[in-house]
One Martini backbone bead per residue (centre of mass of N, CA, C, O) as a GRO file, in nm:
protein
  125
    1UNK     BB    1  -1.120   3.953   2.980
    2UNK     BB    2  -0.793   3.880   2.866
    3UNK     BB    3  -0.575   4.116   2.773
    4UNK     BB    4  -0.296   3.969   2.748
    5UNK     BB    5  -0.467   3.790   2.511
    6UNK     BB    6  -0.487   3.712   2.218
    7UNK     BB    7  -0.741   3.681   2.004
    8UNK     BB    8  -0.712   3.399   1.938
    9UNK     BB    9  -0.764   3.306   2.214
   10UNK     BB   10  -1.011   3.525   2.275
   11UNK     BB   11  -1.192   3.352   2.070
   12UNK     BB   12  -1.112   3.001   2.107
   13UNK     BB   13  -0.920   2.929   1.854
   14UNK     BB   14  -0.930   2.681   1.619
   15UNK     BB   15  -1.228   2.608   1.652
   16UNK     BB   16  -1.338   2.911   1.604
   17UNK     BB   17  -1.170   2.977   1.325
   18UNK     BB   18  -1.302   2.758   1.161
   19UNK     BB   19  -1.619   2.849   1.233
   20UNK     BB   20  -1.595   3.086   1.087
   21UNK     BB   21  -1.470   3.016   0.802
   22UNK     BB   22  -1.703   2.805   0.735
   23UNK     BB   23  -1.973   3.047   0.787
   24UNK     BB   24  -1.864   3.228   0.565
   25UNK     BB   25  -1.850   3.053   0.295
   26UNK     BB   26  -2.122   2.982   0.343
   27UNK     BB   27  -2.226   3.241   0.248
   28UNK     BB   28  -2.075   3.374   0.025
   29UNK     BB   29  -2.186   3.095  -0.169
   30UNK     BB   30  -2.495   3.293  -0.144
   31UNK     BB   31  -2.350   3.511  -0.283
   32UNK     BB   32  -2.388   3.732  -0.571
   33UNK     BB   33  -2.133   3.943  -0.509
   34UNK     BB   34  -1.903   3.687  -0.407
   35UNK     BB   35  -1.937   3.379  -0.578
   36UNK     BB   36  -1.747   3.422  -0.844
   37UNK     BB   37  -1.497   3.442  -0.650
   38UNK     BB   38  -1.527   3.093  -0.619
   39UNK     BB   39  -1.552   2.890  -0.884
   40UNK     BB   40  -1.216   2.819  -0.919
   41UNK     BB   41  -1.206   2.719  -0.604
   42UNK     BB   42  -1.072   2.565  -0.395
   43UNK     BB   43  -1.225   2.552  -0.076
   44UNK     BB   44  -1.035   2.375   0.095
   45UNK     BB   45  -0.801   2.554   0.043
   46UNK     BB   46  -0.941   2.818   0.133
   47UNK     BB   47  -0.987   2.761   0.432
   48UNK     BB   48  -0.700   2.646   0.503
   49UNK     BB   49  -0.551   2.944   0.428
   50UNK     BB   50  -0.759   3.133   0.620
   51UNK     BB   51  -0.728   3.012   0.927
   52UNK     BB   52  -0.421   3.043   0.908
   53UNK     BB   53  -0.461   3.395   0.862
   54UNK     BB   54  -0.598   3.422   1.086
   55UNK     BB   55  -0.450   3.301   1.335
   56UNK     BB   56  -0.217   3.480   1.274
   57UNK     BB   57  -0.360   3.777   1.286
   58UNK     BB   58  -0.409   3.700   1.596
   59UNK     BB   59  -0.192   3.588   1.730
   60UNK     BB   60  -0.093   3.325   1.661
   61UNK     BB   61   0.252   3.127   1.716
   62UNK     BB   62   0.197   2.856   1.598
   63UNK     BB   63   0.109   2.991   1.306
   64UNK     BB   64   0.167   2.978   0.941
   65UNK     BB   65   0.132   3.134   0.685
   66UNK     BB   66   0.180   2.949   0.354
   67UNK     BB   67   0.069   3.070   0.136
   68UNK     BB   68  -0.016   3.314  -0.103
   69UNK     BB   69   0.032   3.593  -0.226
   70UNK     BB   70  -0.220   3.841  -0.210
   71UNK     BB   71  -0.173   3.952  -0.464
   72UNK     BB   72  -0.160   3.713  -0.623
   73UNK     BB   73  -0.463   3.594  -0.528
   74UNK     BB   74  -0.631   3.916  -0.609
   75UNK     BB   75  -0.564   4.068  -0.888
   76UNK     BB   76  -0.764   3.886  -1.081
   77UNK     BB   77  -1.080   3.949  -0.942
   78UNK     BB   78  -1.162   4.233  -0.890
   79UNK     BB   79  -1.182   4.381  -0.649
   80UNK     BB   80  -1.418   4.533  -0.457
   81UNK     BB   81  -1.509   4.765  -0.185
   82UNK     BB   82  -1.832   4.619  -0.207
   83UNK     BB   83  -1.706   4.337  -0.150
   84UNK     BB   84  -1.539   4.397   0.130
   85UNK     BB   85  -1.759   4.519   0.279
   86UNK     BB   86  -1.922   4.208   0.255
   87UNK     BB   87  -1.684   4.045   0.368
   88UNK     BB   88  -1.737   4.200   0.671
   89UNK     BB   89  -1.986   4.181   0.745
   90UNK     BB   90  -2.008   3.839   0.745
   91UNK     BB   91  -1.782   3.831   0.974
   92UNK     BB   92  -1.963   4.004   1.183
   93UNK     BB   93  -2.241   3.831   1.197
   94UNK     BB   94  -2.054   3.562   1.264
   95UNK     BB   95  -1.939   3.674   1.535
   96UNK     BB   96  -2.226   3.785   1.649
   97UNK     BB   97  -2.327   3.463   1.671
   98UNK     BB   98  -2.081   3.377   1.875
   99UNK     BB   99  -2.039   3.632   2.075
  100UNK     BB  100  -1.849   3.825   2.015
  101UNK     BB  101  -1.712   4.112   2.144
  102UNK     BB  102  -1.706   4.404   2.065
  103UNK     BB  103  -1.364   4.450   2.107
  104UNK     BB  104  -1.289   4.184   1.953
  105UNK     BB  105  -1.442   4.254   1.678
  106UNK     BB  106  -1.298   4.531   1.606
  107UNK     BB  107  -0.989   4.382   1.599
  108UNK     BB  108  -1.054   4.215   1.366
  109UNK     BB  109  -1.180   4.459   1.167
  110UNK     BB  110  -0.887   4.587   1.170
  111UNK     BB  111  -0.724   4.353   1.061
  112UNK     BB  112  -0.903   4.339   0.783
  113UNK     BB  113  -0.845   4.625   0.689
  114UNK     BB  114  -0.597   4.647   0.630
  115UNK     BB  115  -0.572   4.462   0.336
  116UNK     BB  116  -0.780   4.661   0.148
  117UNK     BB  117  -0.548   4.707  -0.059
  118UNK     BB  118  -0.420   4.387  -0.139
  119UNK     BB  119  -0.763   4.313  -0.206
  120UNK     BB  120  -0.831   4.561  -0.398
  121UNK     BB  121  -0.856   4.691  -0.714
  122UNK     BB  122  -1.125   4.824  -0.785
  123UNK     BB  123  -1.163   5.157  -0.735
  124UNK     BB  124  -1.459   5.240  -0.885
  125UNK     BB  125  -1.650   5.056  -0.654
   0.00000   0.00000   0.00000
């Protein structure tokens, strides 16, 4: 692969980060420990401002995440760092589902891993 290119390209751009964000939803709301935190979420608003959030996060210099302040948008759901670990597993097996490279994937995870202090409200699970 092209290390010249950023992520979202090397991951294969719009189209592969919407496949991945939209296979992502469907595991969570199938998750017992995730889907209580999307019961009163428009889904539709929440994939698309996802996506939006990832292609700008892997380095498309074409999109601007436009949503609300994360702090703001997770402070109420009380997420913990067990539900965490389980939102980055799903991104895991869906990346390597998907054939994302080893190299690929961990900067995929060291990018979603920086946000765990801004994204995990309960420090004691």
């Amino acid at each position: 692969m092209d290390n010249k290119k950023c992520l979202f390209e090397r991951f294969g751009g719009d189209q592969q980060v919407s496949e991945l964000i939209d296979q992502f939803y469907y595991k969570v709301l199938f998750d017992k420990l995730l889907r209580d935190k999307f019961l009163k979420a428009d889904m539709s608003r929440v994939r698309y401002q996802q996506k939006r959030f990832f292609s700008q996060m892997m380095g498309d210099k074409n999109t601007q995440y436009t949503g609300r302040d994360l702090i703001e948008v997770h402070k109420g759901l009380n997420i913990t760092n067990q539900q965490f670990d389980k939102f980055k597993v799903h991104l895991k097996n869906i990346a390597q589902d998907m054939e994302v490279g080893g190299a690929d994937l961990e900067e995929l995870l060291d990018h979603v891993e920086k946000y765990r202090e801004t994204i995990v409200f309960n420090k004691a699970v």
